[in-house]
C-alpha positions as CSV (number, residue, x, y, z in Angstrom):
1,X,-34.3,-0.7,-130.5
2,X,-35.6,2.5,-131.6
3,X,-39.2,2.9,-133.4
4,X,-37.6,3.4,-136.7
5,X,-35.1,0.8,-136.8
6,X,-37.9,-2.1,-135.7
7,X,-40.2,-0.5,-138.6
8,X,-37.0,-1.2,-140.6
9,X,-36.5,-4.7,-139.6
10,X,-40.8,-5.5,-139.8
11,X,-40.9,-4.3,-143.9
12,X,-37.6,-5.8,-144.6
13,X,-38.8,-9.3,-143.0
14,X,-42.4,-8.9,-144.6
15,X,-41.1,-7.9,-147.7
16,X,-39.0,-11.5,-147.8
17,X,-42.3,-13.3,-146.5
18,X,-44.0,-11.6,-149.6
19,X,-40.9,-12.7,-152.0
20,X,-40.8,-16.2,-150.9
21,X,-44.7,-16.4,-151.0
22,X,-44.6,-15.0,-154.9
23,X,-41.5,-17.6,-155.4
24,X,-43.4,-20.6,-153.9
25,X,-46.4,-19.7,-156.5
26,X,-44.1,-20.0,-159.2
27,X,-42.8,-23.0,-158.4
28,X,-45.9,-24.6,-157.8
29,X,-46.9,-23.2,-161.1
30,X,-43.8,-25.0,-163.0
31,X,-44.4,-28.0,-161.0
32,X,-48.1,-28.4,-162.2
33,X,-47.0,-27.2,-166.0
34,X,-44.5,-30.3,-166.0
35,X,-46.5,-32.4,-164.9
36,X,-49.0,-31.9,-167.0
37,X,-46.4,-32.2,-170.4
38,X,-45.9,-35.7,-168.8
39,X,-49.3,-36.6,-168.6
40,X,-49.7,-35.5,-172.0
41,X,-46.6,-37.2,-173.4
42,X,-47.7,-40.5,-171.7
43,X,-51.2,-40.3,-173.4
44,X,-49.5,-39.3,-176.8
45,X,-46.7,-42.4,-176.3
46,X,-50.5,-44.6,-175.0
47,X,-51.6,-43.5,-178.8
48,X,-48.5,-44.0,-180.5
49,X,-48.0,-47.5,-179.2
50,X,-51.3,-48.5,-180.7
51,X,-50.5,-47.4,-184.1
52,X,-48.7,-49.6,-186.7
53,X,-45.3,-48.9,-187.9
54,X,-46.6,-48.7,-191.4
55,X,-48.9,-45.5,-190.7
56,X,-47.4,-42.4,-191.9
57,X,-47.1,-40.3,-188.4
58,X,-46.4,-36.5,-188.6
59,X,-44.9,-34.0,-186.0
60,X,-46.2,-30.2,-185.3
61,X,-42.6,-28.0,-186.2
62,X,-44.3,-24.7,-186.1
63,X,-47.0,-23.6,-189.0
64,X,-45.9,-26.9,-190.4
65,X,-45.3,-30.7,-190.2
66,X,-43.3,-32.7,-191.0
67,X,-43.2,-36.3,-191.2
68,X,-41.8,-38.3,-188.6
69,X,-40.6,-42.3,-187.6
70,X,-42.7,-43.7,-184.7
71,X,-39.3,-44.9,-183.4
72,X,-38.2,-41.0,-183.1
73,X,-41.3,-39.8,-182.1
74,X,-41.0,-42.1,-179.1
75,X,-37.6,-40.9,-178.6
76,X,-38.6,-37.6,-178.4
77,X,-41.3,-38.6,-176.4
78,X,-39.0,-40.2,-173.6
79,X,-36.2,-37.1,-173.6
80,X,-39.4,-34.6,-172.9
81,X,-40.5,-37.1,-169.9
82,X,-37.3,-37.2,-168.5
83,X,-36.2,-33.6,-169.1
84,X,-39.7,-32.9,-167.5
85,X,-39.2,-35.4,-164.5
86,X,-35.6,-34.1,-163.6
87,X,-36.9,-30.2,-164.0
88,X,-39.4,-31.4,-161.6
89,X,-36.7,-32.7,-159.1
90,X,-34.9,-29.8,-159.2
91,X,-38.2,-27.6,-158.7
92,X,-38.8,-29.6,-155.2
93,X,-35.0,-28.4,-153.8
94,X,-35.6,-25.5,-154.8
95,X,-39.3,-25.2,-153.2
96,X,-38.3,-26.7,-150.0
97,X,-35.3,-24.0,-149.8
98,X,-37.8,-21.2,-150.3
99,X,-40.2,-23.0,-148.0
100,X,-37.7,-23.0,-145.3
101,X,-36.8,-19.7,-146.2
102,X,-40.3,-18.5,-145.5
103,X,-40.4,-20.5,-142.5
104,X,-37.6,-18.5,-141.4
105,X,-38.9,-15.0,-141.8
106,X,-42.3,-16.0,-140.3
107,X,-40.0,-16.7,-137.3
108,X,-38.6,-13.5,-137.6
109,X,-42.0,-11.8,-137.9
110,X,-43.0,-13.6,-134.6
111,X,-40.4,-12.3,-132.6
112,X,-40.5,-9.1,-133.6
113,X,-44.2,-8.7,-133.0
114,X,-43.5,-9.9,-129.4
């Protein structure tokens, strides 16, 4: 191959090293955000369970509140968790593509250094 083409063929592949790099930060990033809305929702679910039905419980809804059962609080509770945990799941497939991906193009860098 000529000088020029292989130049080509180095910036494309360390350009895609560079892209998967970025992509595996973001991931990581969403990874770490949703798990720490579950930590929080399992604290705020800890809190909830200790407090009596009978206690007037109220739920952030922008600038305001506005005054919630402990039964759909919970609710709520359990849908963010398991939103959370399934955006999580799909987060790893997606990081181990990418992480194969970059796997690949390291590859391709190798052999075209050689």
């Amino acid at each position: 191959m000529s000088d020029d083409t292989m130049q080509q063929v180095y910036l494309k592949v360390t350009q895609k090293i560079q892209e998967s790099q970025k992509q595996l930060n973001q991931i990581d990033a969403q990874i770490s955000s949703n798990q720490r809305d579950i930590r929080l929702a399992s604290l705020t679910k800890r809190e909830l369970d200790g407090v009596d039905n009978s206690v007037p419980l109220y739920k952030s809804m922008g600038k305001m509140f506005v005054q919630e059962s402990k039964s759909n609080m919970l609710e709520d509770i359990d849908k963010e968790t398991s939103n959370a945990n399934s955006l999580i799941q799909a987060l790893e497939k997606k990081k181990k593509f990418v992480s194969r991906s970059l796997e690949e193009a390291t590859g391709n860098l190798k052999d075209i250094i050689r």
